[in-house]
KEBASE-907025 format. One line per 2 residues: for each residue x, y, z of C-alpha. Coordinates in pm, 1 decimal, padded with zeros to 6 digits. Example, Ala and Ser with C-alpha at 12.3 -4.5 7.8 and 13.67 -1.06 7.14 Angstrom:
# residues 2
01230.0,-00450.0,00780.0; 01367.0,-00106.0,00714.0 .
This chain:
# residues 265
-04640.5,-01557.8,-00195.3; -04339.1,-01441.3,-00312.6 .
-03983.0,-01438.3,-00042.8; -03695.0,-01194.2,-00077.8 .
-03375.7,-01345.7,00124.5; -03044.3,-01176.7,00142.5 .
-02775.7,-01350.0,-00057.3; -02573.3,-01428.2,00175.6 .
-02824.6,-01588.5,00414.3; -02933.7,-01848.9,00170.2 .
-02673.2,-02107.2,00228.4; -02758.1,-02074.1,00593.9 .
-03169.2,-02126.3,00498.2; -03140.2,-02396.3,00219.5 .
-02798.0,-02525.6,00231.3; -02942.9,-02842.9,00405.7 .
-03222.8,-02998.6,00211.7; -03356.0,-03012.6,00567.8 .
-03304.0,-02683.5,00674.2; -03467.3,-02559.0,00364.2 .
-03794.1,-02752.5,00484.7; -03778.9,-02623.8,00821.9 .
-03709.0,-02263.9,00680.0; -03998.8,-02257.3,00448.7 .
-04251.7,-02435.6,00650.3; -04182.9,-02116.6,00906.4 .
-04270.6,-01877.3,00681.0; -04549.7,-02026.8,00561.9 .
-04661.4,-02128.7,00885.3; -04666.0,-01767.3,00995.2 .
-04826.3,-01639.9,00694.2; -05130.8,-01849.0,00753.9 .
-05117.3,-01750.1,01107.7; -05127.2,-01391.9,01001.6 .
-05390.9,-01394.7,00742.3; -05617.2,-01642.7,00937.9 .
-05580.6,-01580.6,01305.2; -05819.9,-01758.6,01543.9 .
-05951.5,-01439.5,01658.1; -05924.8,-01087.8,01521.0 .
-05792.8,-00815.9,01745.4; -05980.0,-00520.7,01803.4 .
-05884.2,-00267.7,01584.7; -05687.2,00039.8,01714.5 .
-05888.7,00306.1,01870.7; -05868.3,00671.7,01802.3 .
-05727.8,00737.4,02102.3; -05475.5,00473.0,02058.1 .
-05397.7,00573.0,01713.6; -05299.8,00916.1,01851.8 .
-05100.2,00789.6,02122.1; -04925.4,00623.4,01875.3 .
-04876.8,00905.7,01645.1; -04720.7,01110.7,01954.2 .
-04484.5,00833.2,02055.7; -04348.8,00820.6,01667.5 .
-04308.8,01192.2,01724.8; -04088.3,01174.6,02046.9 .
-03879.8,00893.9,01871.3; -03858.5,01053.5,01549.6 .
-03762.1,01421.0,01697.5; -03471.1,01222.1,01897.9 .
-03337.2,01009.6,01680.1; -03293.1,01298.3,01404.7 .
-03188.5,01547.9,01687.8; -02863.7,01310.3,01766.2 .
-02809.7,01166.1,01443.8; -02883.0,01465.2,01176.6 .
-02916.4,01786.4,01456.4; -02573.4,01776.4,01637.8 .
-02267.7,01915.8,01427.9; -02035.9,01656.7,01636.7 .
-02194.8,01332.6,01508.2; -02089.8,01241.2,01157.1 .
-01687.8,01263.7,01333.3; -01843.2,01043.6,01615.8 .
-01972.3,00797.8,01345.8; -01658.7,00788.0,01153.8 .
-01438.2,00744.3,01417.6; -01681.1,00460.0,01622.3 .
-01755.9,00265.6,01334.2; -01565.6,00120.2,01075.0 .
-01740.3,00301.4,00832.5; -01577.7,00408.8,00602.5 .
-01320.6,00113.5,00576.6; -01656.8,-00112.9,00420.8 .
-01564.1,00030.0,00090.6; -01276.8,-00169.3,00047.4 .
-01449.3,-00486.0,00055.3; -01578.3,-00427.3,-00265.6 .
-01876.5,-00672.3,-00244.9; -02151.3,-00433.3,-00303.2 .
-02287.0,-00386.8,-00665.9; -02285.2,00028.4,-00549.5 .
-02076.0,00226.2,-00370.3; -02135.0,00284.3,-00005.2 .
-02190.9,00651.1,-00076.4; -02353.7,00894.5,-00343.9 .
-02132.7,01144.7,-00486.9; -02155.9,01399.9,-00293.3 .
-01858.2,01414.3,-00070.0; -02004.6,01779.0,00108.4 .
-02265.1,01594.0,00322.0; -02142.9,01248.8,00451.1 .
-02431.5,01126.9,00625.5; -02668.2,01226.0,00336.3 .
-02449.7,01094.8,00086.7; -02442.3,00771.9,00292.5 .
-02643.1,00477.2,00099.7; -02868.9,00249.7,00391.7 .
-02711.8,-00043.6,00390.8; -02344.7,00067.1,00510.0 .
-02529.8,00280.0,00740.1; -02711.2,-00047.3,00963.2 .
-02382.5,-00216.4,00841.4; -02160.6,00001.8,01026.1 .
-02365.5,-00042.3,01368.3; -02388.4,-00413.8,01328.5 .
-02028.7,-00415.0,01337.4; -01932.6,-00249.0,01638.7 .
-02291.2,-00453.0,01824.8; -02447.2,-00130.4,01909.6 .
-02721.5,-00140.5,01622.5; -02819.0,00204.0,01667.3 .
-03065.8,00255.7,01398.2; -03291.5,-00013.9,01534.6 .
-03369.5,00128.7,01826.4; -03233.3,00422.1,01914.1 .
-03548.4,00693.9,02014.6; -03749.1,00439.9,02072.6 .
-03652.4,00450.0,02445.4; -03700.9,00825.9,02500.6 .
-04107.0,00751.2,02314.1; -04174.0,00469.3,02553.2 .
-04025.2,00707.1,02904.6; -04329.4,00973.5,02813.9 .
-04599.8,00713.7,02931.7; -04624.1,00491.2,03173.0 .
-04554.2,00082.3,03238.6; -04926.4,00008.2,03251.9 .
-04981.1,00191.9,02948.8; -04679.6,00019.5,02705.5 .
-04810.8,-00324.1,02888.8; -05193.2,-00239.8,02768.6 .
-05063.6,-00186.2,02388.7; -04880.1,-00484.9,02384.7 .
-05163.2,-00680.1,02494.2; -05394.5,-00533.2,02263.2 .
-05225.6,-00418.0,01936.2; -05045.7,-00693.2,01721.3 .
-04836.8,-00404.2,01525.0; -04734.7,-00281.3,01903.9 .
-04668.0,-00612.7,02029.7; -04455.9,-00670.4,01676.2 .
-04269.0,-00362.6,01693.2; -04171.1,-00428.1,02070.4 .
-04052.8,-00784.0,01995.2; -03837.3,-00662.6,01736.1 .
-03683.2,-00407.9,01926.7; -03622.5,-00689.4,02211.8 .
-03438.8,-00910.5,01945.7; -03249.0,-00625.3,01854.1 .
-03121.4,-00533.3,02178.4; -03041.5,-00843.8,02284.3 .
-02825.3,-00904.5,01975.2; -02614.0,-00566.9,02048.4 .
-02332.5,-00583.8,02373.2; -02238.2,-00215.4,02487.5 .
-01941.4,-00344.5,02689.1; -01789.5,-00496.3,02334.1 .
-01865.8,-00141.9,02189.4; -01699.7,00054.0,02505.4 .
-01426.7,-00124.0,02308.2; -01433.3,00093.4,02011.6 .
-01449.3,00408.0,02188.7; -01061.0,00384.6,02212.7 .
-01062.1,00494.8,01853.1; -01300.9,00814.9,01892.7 .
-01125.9,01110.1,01990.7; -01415.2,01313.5,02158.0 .
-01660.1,01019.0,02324.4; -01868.4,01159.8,02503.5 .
-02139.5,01140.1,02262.0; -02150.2,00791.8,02353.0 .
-02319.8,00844.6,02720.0; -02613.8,00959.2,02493.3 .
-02618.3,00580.7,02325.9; -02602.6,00484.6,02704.8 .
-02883.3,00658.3,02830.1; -03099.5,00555.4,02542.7 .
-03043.7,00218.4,02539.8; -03120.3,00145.5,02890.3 .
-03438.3,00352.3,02823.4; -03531.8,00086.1,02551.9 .
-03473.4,-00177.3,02738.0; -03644.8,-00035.5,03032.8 .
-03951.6,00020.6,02757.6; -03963.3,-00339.6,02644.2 .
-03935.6,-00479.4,02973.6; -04245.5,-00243.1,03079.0 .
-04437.0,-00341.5,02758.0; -04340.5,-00759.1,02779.0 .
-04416.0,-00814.5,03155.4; -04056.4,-00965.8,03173.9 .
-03730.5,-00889.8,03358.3; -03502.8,-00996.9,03044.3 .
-03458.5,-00936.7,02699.2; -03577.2,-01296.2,02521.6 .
-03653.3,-01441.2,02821.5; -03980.0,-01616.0,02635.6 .
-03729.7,-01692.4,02373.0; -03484.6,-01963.2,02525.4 .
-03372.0,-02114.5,02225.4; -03288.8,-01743.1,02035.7 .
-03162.6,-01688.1,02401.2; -02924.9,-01986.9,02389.8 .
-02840.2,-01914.3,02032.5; -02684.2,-01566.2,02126.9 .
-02544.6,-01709.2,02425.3; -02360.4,-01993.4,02267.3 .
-02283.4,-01727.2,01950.5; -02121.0,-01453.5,02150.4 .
-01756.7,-01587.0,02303.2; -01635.9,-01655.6,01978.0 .
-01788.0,-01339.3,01776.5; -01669.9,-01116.6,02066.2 .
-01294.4,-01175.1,02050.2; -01323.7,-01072.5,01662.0 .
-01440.0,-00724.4,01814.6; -01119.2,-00686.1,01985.7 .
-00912.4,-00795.0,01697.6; -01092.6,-00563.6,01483.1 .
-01058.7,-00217.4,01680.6; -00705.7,-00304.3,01665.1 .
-00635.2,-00373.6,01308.9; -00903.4,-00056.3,01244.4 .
-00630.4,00102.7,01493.6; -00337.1,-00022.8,01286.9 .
-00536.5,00044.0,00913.7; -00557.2,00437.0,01001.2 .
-00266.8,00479.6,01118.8; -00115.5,00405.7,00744.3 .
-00037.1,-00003.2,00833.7; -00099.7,-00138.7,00508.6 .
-00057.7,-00478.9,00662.8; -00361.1,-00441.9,00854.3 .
-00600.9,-00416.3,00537.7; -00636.7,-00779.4,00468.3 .
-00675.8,-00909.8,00844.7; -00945.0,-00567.3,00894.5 .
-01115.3,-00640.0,00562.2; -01152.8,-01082.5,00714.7 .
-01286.3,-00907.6,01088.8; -01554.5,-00737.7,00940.4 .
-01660.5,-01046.0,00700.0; -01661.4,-01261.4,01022.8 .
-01857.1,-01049.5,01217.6; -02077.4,-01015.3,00997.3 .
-02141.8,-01390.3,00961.1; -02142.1,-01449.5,01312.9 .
-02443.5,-01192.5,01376.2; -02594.5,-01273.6,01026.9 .
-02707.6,-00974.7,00973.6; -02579.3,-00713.9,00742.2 .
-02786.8,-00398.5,00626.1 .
């Protein structure tokens, strides 16, 4: 079996002789699990394979509609995120971008892209279309696949760890920086359609609510990663406005956030 961890999540993993025990009996524990379950699941139907096929659709044709489709986005992006000031931490062994300055979002490498929406806790590309798939059927439906399909039931709990990780109120923050937001009621609307989706799907009335101690880990996490936020929209304020003081402080905010949420691109 072979394990690919981020770099900067290995001191967190193995640090600890301890915590390096813990971290690689889990994976190995749920590798056996996977390979040699106690019972097999029914495989996937036809008919559930092309229900599945049609809700990838829906999600697909939204997410590219508002991220690739609408002329107003990549200024939205820009604007919400702090984007394009991750180039000046100069940690990457690339560039955040190809060269080829005529089309920014396609010129945009993948990692500043999830990087960007980690920052501002809205996580976009996680889930967003996902919510608009799971309004064309119906609860009893999204609860059936969950029960039944373990790549379902996988893909749901993802999406539930996801959203719970991401705070729209500490994003509202941010949209004092856009000059045109109303592209963010769309992020609004979708995002309570997720989470109306994985409630539907889980049988439960909050996101991690089977998860207490990831629960409690997010809870105990977010007053001190949340106040960072605020101090970053306004050095990001400050930065591009031409405050060259601001740099160093912006460039620390965005390191700390990321640490706090450990998670990256």
């Amino acid at each position: 079996m072979k394990l690919t961890e981020q770099g900067e999540t290995v001191s967190f993993k193995y640090g600890l002789e301890w915590l390096a025990h813990a971290n690689l009996e889990a994976a190995l524990s749920g590798t056996l699990l996977a390979t040699f379950p106690e019972r097999l699941p029914e495989p996937p139907t036809d008919d559930d394979r092309a229900l599945l096929d049609e809700l990838a659709d829906v999600s697909r044709r939204t997410y590219r509609g508002f991220v690739w489709e609408n002329p107003a986005f990549a200024e939205f992006f820009r604007a919400f995120t702090p984007v394009d000031e991750l180039a000046l931490l100069e940690i990457a062994s690339r560039p955040a971008r190809r060269p080829n300055d005529a089309d920014y979002l396609g010129s945009l490498r993948a990692i500043p892209w999830v990087f960007s929406w980690t920052q501002n806790r809205v996580l976009l590309p996680a889930w967003f279309g996902a919510g608009s798939a799971f309004a064309t059927v119906s609860p009893e439906t999204l609860r059936n696949l969950y029960e039944r399909l373990p790549f379902f039931r996988a893909l749901v709990d993802n999406l539930e760890a996801t959203l719970a990780k991401s705070s729209l109120p500490i994003a509202q923050g941010y949209l004092s920086l856009v000059p045109d937001p109303s592209l963010y009621e769309v992020i609004e609307e979708e995002h309570a359609r997720t989470v109306e989706g994985v409630h539907a799907a889980t049988g439960v009335g909050r996101l991690l609510e089977r998860q207490p101690t990831i629960l409690r880990s997010i809870a105990l996490r977010n007053p001190y990663v949340d106040p960072m936020n605020a101090v970053q929209v306004e050095l990001l304020r400050r930065h591009r406005a031409g405050d060259d003081s601001a740099r160093l402080p912006l460039l620390r905010s965005i390191a700390g956030i990321a640490a706090a949420l450990r998670n990256t691109g």
